[in-house]
C-alpha positions as CSV (number, residue, x, y, z in Angstrom):
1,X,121.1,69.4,76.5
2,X,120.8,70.6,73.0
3,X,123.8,71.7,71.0
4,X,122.0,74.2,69.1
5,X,121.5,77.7,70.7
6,X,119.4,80.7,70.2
7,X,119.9,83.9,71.8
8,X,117.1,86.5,72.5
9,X,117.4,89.6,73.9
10,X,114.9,91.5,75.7
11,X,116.1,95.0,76.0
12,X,113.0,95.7,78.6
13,X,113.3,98.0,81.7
14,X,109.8,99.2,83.1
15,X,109.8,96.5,85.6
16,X,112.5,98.6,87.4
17,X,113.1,102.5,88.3
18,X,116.4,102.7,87.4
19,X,117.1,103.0,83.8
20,X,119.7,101.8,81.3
21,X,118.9,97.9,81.9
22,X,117.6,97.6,78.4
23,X,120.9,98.1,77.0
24,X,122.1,94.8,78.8
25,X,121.6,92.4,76.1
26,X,123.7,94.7,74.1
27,X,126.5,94.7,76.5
28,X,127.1,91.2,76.7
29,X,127.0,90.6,73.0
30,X,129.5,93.2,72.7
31,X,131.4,91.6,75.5
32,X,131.8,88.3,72.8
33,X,128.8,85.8,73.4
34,X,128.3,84.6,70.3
35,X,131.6,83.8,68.7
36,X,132.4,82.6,72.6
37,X,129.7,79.8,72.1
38,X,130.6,78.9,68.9
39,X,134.0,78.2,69.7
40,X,131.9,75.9,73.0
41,X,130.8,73.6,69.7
42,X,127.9,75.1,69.9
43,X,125.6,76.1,66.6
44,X,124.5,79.6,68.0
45,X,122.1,81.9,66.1
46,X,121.5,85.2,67.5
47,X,117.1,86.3,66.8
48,X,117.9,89.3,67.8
49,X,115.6,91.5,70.2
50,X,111.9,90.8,71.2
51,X,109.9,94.3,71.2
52,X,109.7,95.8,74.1
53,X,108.2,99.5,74.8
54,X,110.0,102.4,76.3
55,X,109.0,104.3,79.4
56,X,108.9,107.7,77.8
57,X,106.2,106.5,75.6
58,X,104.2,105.0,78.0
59,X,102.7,106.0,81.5
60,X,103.2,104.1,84.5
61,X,99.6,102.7,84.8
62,X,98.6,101.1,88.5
63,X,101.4,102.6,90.7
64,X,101.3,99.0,92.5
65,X,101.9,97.1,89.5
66,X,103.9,99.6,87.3
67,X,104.0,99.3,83.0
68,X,101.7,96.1,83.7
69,X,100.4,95.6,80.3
70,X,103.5,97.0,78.7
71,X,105.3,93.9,80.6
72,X,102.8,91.9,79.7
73,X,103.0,92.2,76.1
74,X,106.5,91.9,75.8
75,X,106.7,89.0,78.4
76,X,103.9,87.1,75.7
77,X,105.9,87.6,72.8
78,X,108.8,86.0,73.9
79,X,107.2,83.0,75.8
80,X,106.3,82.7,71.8
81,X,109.7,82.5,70.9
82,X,111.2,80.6,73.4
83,X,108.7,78.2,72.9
84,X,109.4,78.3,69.3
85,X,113.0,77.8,70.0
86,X,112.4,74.9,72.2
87,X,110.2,73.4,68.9
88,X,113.6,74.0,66.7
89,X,115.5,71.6,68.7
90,X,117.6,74.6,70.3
91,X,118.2,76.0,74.0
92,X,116.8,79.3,74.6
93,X,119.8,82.2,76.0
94,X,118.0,85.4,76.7
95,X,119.6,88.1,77.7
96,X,117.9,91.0,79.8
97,X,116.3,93.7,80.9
98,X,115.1,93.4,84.4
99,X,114.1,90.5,85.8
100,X,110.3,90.9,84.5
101,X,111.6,89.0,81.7
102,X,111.8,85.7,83.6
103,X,107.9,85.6,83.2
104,X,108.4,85.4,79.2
105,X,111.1,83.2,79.7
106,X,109.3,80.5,82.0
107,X,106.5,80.7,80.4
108,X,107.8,79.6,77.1
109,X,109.3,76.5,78.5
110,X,106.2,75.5,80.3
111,X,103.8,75.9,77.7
112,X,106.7,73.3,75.5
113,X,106.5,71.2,78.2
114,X,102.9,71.1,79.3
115,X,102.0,70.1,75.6
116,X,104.2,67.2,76.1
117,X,102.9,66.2,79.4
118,X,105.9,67.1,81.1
119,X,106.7,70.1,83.8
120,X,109.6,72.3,84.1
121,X,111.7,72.8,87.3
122,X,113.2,76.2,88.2
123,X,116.4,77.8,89.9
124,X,116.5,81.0,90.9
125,X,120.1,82.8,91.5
126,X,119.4,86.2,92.6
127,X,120.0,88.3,95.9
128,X,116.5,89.2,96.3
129,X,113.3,86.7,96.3
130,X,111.3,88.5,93.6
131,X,107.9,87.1,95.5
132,X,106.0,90.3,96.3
133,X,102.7,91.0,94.0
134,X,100.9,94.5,93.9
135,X,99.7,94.4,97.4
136,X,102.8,93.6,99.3
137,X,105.3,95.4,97.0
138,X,107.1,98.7,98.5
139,X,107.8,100.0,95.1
140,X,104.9,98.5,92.7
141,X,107.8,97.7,90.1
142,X,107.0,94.3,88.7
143,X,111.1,93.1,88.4
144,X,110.4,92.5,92.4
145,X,107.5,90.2,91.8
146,X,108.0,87.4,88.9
147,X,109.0,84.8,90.8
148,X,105.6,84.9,92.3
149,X,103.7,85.1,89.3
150,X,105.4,82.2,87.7
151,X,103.7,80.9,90.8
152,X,100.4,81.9,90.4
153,X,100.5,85.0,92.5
154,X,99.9,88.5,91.2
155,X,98.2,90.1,88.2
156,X,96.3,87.7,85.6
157,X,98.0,89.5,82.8
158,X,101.3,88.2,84.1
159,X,100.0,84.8,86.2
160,X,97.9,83.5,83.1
161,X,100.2,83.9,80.0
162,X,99.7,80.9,77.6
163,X,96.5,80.6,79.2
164,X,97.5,78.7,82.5
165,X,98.9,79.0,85.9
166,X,101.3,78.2,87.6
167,X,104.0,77.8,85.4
168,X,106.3,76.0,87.3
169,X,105.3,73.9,91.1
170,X,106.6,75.6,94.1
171,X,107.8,71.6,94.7
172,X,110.4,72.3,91.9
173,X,111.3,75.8,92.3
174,X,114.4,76.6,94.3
175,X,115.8,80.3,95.4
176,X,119.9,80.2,95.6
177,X,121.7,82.9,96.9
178,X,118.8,85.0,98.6
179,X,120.1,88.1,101.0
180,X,117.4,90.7,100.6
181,X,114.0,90.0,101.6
182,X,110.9,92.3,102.2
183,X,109.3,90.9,105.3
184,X,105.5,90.0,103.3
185,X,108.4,87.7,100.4
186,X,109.3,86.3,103.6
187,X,105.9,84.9,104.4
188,X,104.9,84.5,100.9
189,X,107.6,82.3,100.0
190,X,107.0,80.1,103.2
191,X,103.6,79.8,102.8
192,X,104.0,78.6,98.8
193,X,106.5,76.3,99.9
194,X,109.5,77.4,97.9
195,X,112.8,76.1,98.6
196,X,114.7,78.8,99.9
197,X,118.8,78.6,100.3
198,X,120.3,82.0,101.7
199,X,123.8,83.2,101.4
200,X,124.1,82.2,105.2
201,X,123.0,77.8,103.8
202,X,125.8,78.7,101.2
203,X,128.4,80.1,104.1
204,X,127.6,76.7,106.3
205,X,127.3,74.2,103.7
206,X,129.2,75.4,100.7
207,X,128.0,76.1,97.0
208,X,128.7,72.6,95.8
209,X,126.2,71.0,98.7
210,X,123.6,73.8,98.2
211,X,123.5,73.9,94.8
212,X,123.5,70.0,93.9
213,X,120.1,69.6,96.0
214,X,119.0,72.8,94.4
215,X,119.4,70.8,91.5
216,X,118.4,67.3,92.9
217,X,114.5,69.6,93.9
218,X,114.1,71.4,90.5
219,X,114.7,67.6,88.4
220,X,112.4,65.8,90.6
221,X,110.0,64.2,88.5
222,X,110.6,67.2,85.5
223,X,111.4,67.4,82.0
224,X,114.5,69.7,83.1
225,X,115.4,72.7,84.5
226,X,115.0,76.6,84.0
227,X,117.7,78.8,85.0
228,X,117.3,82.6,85.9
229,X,120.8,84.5,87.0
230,X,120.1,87.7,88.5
231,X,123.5,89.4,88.0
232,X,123.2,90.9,91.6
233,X,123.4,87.2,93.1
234,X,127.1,87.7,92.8
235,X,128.9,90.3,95.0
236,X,129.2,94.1,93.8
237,X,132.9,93.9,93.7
238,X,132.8,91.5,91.1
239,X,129.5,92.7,89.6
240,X,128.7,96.2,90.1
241,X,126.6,96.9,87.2
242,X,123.4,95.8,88.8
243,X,120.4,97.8,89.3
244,X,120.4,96.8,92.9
245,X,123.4,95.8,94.2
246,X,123.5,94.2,97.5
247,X,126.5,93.3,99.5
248,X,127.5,89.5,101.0
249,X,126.9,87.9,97.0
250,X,128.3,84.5,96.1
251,X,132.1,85.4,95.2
252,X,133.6,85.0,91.8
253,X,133.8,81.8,92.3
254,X,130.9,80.4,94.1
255,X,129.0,81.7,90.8
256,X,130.9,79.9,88.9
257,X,130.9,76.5,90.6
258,X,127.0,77.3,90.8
259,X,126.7,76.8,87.0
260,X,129.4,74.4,86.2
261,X,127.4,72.1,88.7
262,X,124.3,72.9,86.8
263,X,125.9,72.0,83.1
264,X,127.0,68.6,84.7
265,X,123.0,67.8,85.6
266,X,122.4,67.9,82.0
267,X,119.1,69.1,82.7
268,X,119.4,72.4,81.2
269,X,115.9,74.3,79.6
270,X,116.6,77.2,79.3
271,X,119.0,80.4,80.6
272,X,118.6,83.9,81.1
273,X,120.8,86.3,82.5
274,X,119.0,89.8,83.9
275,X,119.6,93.3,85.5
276,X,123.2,94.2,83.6
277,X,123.1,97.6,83.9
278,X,126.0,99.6,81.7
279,X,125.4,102.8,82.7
280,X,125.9,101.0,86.0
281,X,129.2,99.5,85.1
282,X,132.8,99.8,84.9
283,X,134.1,99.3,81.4
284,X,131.4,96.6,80.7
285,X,133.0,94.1,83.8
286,X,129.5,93.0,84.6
287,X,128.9,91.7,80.6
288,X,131.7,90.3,80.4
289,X,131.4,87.9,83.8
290,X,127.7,87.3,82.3
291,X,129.5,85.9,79.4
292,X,131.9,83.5,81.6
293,X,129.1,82.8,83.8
294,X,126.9,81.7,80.5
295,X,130.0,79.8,78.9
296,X,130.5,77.8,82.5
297,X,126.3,77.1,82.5
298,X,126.7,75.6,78.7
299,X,129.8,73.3,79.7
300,X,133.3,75.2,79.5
301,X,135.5,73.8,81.8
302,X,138.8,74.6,83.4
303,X,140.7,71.7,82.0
């Protein structure tokens, strides 16, 4: 994993009807990222934010694929700069915005890796599966559908960034943590062949087992591994600043041992962290666990 970091923020929240999720990647600077990694070993450099367009400037568009070309546009730029930052020699951290990010994000790595033969694997941390597309979402708000589109499913705007599709093989993508699911993600996901752990696998097996085949799927036969934390994959108690909180989460705990087992792979591409929500919050709680979750993803260790 490379000892070099650069941090992006994408301060985007069309994908997603409740607002204040664009001032997420603020929150968890303020809550002490940087100087945090730094003191890790790590030589951090903050780019700053990518543009992103606000809703009061904009109308919603298709009502079954809300602020598509908006997301789009924003989602391009940044698979620029994480590629770019993969081409430096340094590890992307992006900090959301909703989880319509994670198509910028994964799209950066693949196109890096796909120009050097390679693939990218993918784990998904999040209470919800984030596999509808325009005709089977309830809402039409694209934060519920990128998990698909890195898939190839859903709009071309989104499915085809960088010019191909899919981003990532349903053979090395792998849901963790999964609680919420419309019943058309249900068959969706089945029928792509994504590996799917709910918090029930985690109650029977433990995070350790689950998490270390999660692993073991997303590294088979890859260059490494992309990982997307959805803040709401851990329980509201310990997270409440989430657009949409869902109760039964992985515990304080669990989340951690979730990412601690992921820096020991030492297959690390990239990290994101989406959906903190400030207004949301309770004096920035949420932020700051983003920031102990990222430091335990990066290698900080009890003792």
């Amino acid at each position: 994993m490379a000892r070099k970091i650069r941090i992006i923020g994408v301060p985007l929240d069309l994908g997603q009807d409740r607002r204040g999720v664009d001032m997420g990647p603020s929150a968890v600077r303020v809550a002490g990222l940087l100087p945090r990694l730094e003191a890790l070993g790590y030589e951090t450099k903050d780019g700053g934010n990518v543009e992103a367009a606000l809703a009061e400037q904009r109308t919603v568009g298709d009502p079954h694929a809300k602020y598509l070309k908006e997301i789009a546009r924003s989602c391009q730029k940044q698979a620029d700069w994480v590629k770019k930052t993969l081409e430096d020699g340094a590890l992307p951290l992006v900090l959301g915005g909703d989880h319509s990010i994670a198509i910028g994000t994964v799209s950066g790595v693949s196109a890096w890796c796909r120009e050097r033969g390679k693939s990218a694997g993918l784990i998904w941390l999040d209470a919800h599966g984030d596999f509808n597309t325009p005709a089977t979402s309830p809402s039409g708000n694209i934060h519920g559908m990128p998990l698909a589109c890195l898939l190839g499913l859903g709009p071309r705007e989104l499915t085809e960034i960088g010019g191909f599709a899919p981003k990532v093989a349903a053979a090395n993508t792998v849901l963790v943590g999964v609680h919420s699911l419309d019943r058309e993600e249900k068959r969706l996901l089945r029928e792509a062949g994504v590996k799917v752990f709910t918090m029930r696998d985690i109650d029977e097996r433990g995070m350790r087992s689950v998490v270390e085949e999660a692993i073991a799927v997303a590294s088979n036969g890859t260059e490494g591994i992309c990982v997307s934390l959805d803040m709401d994959f851990i329980d509201a108690t310990h997270a409440p600043g989430v657009g949409t909180p869902v109760r039964g989460g992985a515990t304080y705990r669990e989340a951690h041992l979730a990412l601690e087992l992921i820096a020991d792979s030492g297959n690390l591409l990239s990290l994101e962290v989406v959906e903190v929500n400030p207004v949301l919050d309770e004096r920035n709680r949420t932020a700051e666990l983003a920031v102990e979750l990222i430091l335990s993803a990066l290698g900080q260790k009890i003792f």
